[in-house]
C-alpha positions in Angstrom: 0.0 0.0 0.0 3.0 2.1 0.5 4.0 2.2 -3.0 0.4 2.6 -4.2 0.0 5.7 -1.9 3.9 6.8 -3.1 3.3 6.7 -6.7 -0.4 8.8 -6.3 1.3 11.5 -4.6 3.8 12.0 -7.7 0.8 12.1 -10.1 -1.7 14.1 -8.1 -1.9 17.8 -8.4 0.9 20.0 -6.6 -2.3 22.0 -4.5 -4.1 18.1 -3.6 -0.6 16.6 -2.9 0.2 19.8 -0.7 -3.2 20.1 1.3 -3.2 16.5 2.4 0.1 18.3 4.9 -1.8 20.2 7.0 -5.2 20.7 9.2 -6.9 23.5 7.5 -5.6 22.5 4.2 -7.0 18.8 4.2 -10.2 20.1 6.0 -11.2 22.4 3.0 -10.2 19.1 0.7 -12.3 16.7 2.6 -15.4 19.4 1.7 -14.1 19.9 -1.9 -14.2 15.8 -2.4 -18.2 16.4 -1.7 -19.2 19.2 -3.8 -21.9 18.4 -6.0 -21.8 18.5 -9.9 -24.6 20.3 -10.2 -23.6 24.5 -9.7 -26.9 25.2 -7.9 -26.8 22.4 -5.2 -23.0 23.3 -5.4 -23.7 27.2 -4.3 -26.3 26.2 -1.3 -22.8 24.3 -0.4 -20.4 27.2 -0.4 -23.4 28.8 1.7 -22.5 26.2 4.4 -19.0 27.9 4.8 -19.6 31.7 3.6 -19.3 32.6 7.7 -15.5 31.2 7.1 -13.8 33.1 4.2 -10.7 31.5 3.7 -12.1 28.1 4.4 -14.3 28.9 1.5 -11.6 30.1 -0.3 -10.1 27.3 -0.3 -12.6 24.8 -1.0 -13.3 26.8 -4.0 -9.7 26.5 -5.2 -9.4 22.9 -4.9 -12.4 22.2 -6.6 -10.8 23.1 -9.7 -8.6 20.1 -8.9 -10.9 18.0 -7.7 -13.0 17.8 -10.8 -10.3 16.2 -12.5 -9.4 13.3 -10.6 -9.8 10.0 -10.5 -12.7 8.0 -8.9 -10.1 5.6 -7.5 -8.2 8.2 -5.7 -10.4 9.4 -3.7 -10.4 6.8 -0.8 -6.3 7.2 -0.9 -6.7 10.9 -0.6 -8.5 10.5 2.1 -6.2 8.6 3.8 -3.6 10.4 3.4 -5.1 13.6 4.8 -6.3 11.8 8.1 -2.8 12.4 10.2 -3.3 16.2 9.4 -7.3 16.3 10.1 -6.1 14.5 13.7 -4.0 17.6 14.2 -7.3 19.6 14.4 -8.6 20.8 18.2 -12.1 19.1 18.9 -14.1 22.5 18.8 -12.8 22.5 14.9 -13.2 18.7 14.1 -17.2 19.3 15.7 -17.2 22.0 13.3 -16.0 19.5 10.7 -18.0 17.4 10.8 -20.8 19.5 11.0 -19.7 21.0 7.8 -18.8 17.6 5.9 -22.6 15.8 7.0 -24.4 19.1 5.7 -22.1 18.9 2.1 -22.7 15.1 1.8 -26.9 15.5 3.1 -27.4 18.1 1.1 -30.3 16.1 -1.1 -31.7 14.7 2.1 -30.2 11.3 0.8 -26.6 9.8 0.4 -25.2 7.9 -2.4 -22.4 5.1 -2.0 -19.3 7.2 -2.7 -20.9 9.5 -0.2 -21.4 7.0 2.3 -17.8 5.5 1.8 -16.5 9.2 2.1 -18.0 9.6 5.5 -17.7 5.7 7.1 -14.0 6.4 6.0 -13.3 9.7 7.7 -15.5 8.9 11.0 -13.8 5.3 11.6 -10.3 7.1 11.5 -11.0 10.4 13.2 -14.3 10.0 15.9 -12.4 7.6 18.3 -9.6 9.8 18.0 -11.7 12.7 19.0 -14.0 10.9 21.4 -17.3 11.1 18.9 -19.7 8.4 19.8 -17.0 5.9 21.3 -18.8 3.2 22.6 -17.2 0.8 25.4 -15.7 -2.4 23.3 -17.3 -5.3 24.3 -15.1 -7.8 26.1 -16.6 -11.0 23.9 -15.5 -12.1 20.7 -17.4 -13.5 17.5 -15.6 -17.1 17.2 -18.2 -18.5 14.4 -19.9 -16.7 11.4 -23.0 -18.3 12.4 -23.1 -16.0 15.5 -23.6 -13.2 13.1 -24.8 -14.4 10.2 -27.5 -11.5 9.6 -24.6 -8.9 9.5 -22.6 -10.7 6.9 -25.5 -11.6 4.8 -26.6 -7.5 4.4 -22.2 -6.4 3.6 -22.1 -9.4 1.2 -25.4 -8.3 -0.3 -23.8 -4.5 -0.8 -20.6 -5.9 -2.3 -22.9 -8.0 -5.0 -25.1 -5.5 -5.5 -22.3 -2.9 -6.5 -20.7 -5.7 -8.2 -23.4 -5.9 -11.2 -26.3 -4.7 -12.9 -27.7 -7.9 -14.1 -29.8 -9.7 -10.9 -28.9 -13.0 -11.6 -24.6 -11.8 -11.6 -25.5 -10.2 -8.4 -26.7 -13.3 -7.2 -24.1 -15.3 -8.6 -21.7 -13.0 -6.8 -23.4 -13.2 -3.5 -23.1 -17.0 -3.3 -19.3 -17.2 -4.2 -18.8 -14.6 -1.4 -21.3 -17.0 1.2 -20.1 -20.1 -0.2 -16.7 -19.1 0.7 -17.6 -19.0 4.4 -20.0 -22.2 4.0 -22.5 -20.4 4.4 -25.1 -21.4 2.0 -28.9 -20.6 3.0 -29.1 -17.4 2.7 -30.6 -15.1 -0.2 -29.1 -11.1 -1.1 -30.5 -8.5 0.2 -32.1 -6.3 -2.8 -30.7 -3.0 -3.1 -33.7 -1.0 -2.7 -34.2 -2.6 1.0 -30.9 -2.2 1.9 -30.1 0.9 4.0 -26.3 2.3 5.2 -27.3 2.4 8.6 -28.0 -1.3 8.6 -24.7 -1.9 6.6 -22.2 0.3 9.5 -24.6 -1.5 12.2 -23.2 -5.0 10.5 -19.9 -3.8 10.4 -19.1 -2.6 14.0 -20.5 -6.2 14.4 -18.1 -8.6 12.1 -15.6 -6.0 13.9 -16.0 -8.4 16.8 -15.1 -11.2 14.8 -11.7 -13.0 16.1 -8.7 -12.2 13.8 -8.9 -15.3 11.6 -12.6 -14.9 10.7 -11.7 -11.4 10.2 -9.1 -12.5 7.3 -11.4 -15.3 6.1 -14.6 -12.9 5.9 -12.4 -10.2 3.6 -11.3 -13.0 1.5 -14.9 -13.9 0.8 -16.1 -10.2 -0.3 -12.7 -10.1 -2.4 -14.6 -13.5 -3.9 -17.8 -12.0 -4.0 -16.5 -8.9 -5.9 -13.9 -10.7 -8.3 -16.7 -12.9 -9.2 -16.3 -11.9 -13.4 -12.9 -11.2 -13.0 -13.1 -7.9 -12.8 -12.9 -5.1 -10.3 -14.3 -1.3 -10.3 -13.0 1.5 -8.6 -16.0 1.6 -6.5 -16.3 -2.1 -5.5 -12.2 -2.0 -5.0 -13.0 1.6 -2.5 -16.3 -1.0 -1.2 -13.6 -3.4 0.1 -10.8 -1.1 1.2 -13.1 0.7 3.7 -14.4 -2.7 4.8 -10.9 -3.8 6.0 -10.1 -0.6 7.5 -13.3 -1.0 9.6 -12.6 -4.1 11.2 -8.7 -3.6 11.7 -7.8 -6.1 9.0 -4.9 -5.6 5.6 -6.8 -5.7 2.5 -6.9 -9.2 0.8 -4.5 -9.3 -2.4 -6.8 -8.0 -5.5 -6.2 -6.6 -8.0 -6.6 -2.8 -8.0 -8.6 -1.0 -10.7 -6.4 1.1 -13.6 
């Protein structure tokens, strides 16, 4: 992963490379990353900040970068801004996050890169700042049986991204199950499928033992290599699976 994040900083843009550095900097990306296409919905989001000049500045600046990039690089980005965003105080990380959910909610509705966006930035930063930290239980998962319901509704997110066609998503579904011998169980459709059932599965198979943990991501890489091939949005799918539960990405191949 080193030389994956070593060879995007030599082809990002000088300003995206820079503001990654430092707190204010990589606080006005993360807010850039979410501004919508659309110039109207993108104005009522400059509104958010117009109290902060030079934060809107800023975002403003780097969305003329941010347009051009990659889909793929956004979840690196990311990444590599979190050690600067950690440098922020609490007061300004509140105001953050304030700021990043009323970008992302916008529509009154969140997409998938929007929700990966978020998950991402909250797993890394809210324990850091004391957001939400719940006590971690003392017990372990040691079977997948004991949560099966939380693996059947990531596996059914990971299919469903995988492919249009119902019956691939299906197909792609099983091979992910089927690599954990799990076999009766059906996907979840997408249209009953909500995010806040997906992170509520997830800080679940976090409590899965190390090796189940390993096991579990080498049956979503299953699931999503299904036809041999692999998007840069089910590749971004399974990176911020494996940073949710603790566990290196599985060996895949990542998209050009």
């Amino acid at each position: 992963m080193v030389g994956i994040t070593t060879v995007l900083m030599q082809s990002l843009p000088k300003p995206i490379n820079d503001s990654t550095h430092t707190p204010g900097s990589a606080y006005a990306l993360m807010l850039a990353l979410r501004l919508d296409k659309d110039e109207a919905i993108r104005d009522k989001q400059f509104s958010f900040v117009e109290s902060q000049p030079l934060l809107l500045s800023d975002v403003k600046r780097y969305a003329k970068d941010v347009d051009k990039l990659s889909q793929k690089d956004i979840l690196p980005i990311i990444e590599m801004s979190i050690p600067a965003l950690k440098r922020l105080s609490a007061k300004q990380y509140g105001e953050f996050k304030q700021h990043l959910t009323q970008f992302i909610f916008i529509d009154k509705k969140s997409d998938l890169q929007e929700w990966l966006h978020f998950r991402l930035l909250s797993h890394y930063l809210d324990q850091h700042f004391n957001v939400n930290s719940k006590k971690r239980f003392a017990r372990s998962y040691h079977s997948f049986s004991q949560i099966k319901g939380s693996i059947v509704c990531t596996m059914s997110l990971l299919a469903n991204e995988a492919h249009e066609d119902d019956a691939q998503k299906d197909a792609a579904f099983n091979k992910g199950m089927q690599s954990l011998n799990i076999n009766d169980t059906s996907r979840i459709a997408a249209e009953q499928l909500e995010f806040i059932d997906v992170n509520k599965s997830i800080e679940k198979i976090d409590y899965l033992v190390p090796l189940l943990k390993d096991e579990f991501l080498t049956a979503c890489a299953n699931c999503i290599e299904q036809d041999n091939s692999i998007t840069p949005t089910e590749w971004g799918l399974l990176r911020v699976v494996a940073a949710c539960i603790g566990c290196p990405m599985p060996i895949v191949n990542r998209p050009d």
